[in-house]
C-alpha positions in Angstrom: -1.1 39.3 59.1 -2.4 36.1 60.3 -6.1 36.4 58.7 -3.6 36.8 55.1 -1.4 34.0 56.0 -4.1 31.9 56.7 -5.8 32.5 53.3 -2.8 32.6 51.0 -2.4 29.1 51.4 -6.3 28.3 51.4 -6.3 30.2 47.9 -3.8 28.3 46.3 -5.0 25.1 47.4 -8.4 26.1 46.0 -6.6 27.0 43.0 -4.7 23.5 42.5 -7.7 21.4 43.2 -9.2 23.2 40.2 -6.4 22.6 37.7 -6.8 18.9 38.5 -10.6 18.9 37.9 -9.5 20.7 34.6 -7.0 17.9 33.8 -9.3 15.2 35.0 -12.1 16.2 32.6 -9.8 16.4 29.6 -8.4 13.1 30.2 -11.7 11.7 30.4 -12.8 13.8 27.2 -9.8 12.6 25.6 -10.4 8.8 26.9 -14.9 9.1 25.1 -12.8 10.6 21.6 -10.3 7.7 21.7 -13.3 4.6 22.2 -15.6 6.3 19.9 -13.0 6.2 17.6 -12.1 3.0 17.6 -15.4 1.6 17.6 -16.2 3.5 14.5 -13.2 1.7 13.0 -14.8 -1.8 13.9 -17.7 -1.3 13.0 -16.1 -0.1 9.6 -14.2 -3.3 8.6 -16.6 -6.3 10.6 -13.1 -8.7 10.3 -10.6 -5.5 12.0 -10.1 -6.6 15.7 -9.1 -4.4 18.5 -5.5 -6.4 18.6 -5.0 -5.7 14.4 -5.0 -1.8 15.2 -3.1 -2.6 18.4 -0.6 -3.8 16.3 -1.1 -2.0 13.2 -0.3 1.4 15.5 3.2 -0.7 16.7 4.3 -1.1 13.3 3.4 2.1 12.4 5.9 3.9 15.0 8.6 1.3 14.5 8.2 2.4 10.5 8.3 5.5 11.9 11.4 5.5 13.9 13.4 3.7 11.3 12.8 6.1 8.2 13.3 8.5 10.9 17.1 7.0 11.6 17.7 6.3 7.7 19.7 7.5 4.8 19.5 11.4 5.3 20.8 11.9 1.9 18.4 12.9 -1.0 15.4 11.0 -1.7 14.5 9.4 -4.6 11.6 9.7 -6.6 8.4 8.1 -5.8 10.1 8.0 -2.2 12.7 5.9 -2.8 15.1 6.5 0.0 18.2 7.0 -2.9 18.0 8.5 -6.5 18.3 6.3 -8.9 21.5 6.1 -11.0 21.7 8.2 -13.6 18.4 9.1 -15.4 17.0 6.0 -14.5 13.1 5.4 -14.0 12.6 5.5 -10.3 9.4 2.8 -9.1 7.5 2.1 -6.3 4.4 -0.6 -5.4 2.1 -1.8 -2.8 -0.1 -4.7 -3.1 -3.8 -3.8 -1.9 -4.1 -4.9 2.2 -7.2 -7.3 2.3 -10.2 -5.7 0.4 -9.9 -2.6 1.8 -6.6 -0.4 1.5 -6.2 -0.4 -2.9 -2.9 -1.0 -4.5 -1.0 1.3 -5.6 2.0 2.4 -8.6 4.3 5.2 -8.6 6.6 5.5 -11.5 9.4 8.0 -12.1 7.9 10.2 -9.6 4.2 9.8 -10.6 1.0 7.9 -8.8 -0.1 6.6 -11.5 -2.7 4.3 -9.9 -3.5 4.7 -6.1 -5.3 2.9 -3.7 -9.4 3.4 -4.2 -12.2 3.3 -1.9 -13.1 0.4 -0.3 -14.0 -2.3 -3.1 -11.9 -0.7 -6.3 -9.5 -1.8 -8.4 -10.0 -5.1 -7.3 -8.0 -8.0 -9.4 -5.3 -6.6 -11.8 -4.1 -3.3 -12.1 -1.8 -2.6 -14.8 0.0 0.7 -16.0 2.0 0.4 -19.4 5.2 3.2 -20.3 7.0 3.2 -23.4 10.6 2.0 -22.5 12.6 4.8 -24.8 10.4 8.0 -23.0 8.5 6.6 -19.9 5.7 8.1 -20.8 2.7 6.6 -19.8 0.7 4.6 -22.6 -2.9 3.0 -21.2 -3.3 1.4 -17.6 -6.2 -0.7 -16.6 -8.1 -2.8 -13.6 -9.5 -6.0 -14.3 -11.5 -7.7 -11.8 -10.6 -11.2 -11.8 -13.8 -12.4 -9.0 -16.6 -11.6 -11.1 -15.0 -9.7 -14.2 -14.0 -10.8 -17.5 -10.9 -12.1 -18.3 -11.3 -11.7 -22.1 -11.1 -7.9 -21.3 -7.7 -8.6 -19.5 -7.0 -10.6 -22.8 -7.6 -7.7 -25.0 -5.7 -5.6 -23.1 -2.6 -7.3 -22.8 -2.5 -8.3 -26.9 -2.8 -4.2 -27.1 0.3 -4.0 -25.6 3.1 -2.5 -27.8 6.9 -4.0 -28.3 9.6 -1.8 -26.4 6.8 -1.3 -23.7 7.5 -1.6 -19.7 4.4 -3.5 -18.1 3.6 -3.0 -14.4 1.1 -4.9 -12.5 -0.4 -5.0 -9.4 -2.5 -7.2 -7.2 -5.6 -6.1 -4.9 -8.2 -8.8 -2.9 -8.3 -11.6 -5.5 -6.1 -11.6 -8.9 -6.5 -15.1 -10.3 -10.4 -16.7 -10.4 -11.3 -15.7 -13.7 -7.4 -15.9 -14.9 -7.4 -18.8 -17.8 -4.3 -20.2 -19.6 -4.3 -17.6 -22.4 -3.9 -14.8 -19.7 -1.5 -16.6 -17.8 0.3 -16.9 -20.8 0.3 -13.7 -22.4 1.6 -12.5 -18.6 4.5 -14.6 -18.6 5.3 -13.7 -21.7 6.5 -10.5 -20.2 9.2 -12.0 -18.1 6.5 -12.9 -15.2 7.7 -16.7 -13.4 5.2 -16.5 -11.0 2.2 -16.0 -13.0 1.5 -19.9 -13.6 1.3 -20.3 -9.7 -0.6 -17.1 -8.9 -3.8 -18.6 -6.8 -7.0 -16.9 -4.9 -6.2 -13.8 -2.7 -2.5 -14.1 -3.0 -0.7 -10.7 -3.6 1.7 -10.3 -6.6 3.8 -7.6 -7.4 5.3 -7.3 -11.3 7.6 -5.7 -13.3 8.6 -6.9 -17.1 7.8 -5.7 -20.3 7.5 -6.8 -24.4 10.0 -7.2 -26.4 11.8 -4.2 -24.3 16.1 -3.7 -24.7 16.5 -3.7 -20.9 14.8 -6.9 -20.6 14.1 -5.7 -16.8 12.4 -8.0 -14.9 11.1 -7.6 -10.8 8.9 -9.7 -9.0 7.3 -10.0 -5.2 4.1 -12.6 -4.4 2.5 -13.2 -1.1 0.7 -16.5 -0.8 -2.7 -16.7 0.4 -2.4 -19.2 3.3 -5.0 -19.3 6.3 -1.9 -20.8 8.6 0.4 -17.9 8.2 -2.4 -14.9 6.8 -1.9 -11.4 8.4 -5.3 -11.0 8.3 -7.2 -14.1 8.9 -8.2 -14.7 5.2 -5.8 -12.1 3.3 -1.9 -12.3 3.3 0.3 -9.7 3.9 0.6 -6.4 1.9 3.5 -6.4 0.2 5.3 -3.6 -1.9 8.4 -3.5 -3.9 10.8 -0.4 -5.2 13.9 0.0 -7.5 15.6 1.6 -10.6 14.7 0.6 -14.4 17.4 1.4 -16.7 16.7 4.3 -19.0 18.0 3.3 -22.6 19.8 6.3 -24.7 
């Protein structure tokens, strides 16, 4: 009785100590995944710093937390947290986050452009819907570093009365842009489009000649002093409802 006494205890002891060597190791597995990991992300994107994703993953569970705690109703399309009134077209946008994450354009519950590989759809991106069916018409990306701006030009005479004209913004939207584009632009309902400089984001909604005359607008200005990230400004996105005429 004393000899099992005496090893009951010794067992179980034996026992814990290797459950903590287990834990230990997969902590310390877990610990090589997480650095590895993270230095394949810097080494990635040269300009990402070790605070950015520190900060990017604090925004991330505070976005988190709050759609968590929101509306619990019925979404809306293109994630809108409320269905649009009536038959309404439903829209969401992003503006492209420095040169790497794209822009993207939902409409009426459709991507109709998303965010590319790193390097795409730089400049203007554009998606045209006829205002009576919202069906889409022609979208296009112009890049407005080293593109050409007659091609924007061309593309925005094509544009059809009665048509809805989104745009959005990724890395640089205004180099090439000249005063016939400009124009053409703000012909739509755009306000901002005279002021839109280098790296700024912009955000659009208008269209030609359209019944609704529906106009949205969002910019970001490119300013070293208050830049997100360093040389880029903030990503910023927009969402609502576009009246659906009968």
């Amino acid at each position: 009785m004393i000899y099992i006494r005496r090893v009951g205890p010794l067992v179980l002891h034996k026992r814990h100590r290797d459950k903590k060597k287990v834990r230990f190791i997969f902590m310390v597995a877990a610990l090589i995944i997480s650095i590895s990991l993270v230095l394949k992300l810097l080494q990635m994107d040269p300009e990402l710093t070790l605070s950015n994703l520190v900060e990017r993953s604090v925004e991330g569970a505070a976005s988190f937390e709050q759609k968590t705690n929101s509306y619990k109703g019925p979404k809306g399309k293109c994630g809108l947290p409320k269905p649009c009134p009536g038959n309404d077209y439903a829209f969401k946008m992003y503006s492209g986050a420095t040169n790497i994450i794209g822009p993207r354009i939902c409409f009426d519950g459709k991507m109709i452009i998303e965010g590319d590989k790193r390097g795409n759809r730089q400049g203007m991106n554009i998606a045209v819907f006829s205002e009576k069916t919202g069906e889409l018409v022609n979208t296009g990306s112009f890049n407005m570093w080293n593109g050409k701006v007659e091609d924007l030009i061309e593309f925005l005479k094509s544009v059809e009365n009665g048509s809805l004209v989104l745009i959005a913004t990724f890395d640089d939207p205004a180099t090439k842009l000249n005063d016939e584009a400009r124009t053409l632009i703000a012909e739509l309902g755009s306000s901002y489009i005279s002021k839109l400089k280098f790296r700024d984001n912009w955000l659009f909604v208008g269209g030609k000649k359209t019944i609704t005359q529906v106009t949205f607008e969002q910019h970001m200005k490119n300013d070293r002093e208050t830049n997100k990230y360093e040389t880029w400004p903030e990503m910023i996105e927009m969402e609502g409802c576009i009246p659906r005429i009968d």
